[in-house]
C-alpha positions in Angstrom: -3.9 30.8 18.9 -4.4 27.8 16.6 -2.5 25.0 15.6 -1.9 26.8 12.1 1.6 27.3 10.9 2.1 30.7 10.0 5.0 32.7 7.7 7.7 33.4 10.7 7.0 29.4 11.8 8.6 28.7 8.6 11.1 31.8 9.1 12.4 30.3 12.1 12.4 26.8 10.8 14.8 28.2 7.9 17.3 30.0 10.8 17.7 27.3 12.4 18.2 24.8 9.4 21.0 27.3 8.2 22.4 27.1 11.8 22.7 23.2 12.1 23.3 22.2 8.3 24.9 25.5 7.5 24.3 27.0 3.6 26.3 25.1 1.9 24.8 21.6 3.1 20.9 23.2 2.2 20.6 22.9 -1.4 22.2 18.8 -1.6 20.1 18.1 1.6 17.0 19.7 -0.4 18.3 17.6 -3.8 18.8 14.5 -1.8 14.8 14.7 -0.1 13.8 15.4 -3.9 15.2 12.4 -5.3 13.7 10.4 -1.7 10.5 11.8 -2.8 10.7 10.7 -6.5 11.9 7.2 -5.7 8.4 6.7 -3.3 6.4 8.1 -5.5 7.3 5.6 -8.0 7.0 3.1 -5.7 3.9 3.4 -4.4 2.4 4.3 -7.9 4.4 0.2 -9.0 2.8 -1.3 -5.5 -0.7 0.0 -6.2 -0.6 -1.4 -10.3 0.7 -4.8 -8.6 -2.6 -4.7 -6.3 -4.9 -3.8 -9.0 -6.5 -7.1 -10.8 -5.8 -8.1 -14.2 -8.3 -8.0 -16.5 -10.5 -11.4 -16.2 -11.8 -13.6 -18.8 -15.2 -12.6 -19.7 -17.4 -15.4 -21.5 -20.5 -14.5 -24.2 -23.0 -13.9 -21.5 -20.7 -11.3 -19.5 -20.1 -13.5 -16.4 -16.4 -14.0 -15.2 -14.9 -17.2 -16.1 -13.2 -18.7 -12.6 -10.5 -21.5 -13.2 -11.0 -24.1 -10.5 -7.9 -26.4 -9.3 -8.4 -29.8 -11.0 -6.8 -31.6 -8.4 -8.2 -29.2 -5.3 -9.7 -31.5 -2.2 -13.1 -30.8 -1.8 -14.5 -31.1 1.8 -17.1 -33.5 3.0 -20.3 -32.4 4.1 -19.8 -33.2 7.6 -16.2 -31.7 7.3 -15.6 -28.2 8.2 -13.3 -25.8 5.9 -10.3 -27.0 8.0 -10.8 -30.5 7.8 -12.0 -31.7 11.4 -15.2 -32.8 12.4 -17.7 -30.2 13.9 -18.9 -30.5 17.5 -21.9 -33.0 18.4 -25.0 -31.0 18.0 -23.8 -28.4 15.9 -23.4 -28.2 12.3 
């Protein structure tokens, strides 16, 4: 017995669409999935070109140039990242 889905699974499937939907309703239901489909597709393809990195800066010797904040805070050396003071006998 297996979990695979075989012709008459989708046979069935079809029957009873036909039965709830009736024909008439099956081919705008189908169009209507279709154009779901298309719009998510595109989507997806838009959200994955937003997470791709433009292309950086490379200087003469093939090392990314990184812009640092001119104003940016840095922290002192007994500061941690967040700005408080580390615990006595731990650095």
């Amino acid at each position: 017995m297996g979990g695979a889905l075989r012709p008459w699974h989708l046979i069935v499937l079809l029957i009873v669409l036909i039965l709830v939907f009736g024909a008439s309703k099956l081919p705008e239901i189908a169009k209507n999935i279709g154009q779901s489909a298309k719009v998510m597709k595109k989507e997806m393809r838009e959200l994955t070109e937003d997470d791709q990195p433009k292309n950086p800066q490379i200087d003469q010797a093939g090392t990314d140039q990184v812009s640092q904040p001119q104003n940016a805070p840095q922290p002192d050396a007994g500061q941690s990242q967040n700005g408080t003071q580390p615990p006595e006998g731990r650095s």
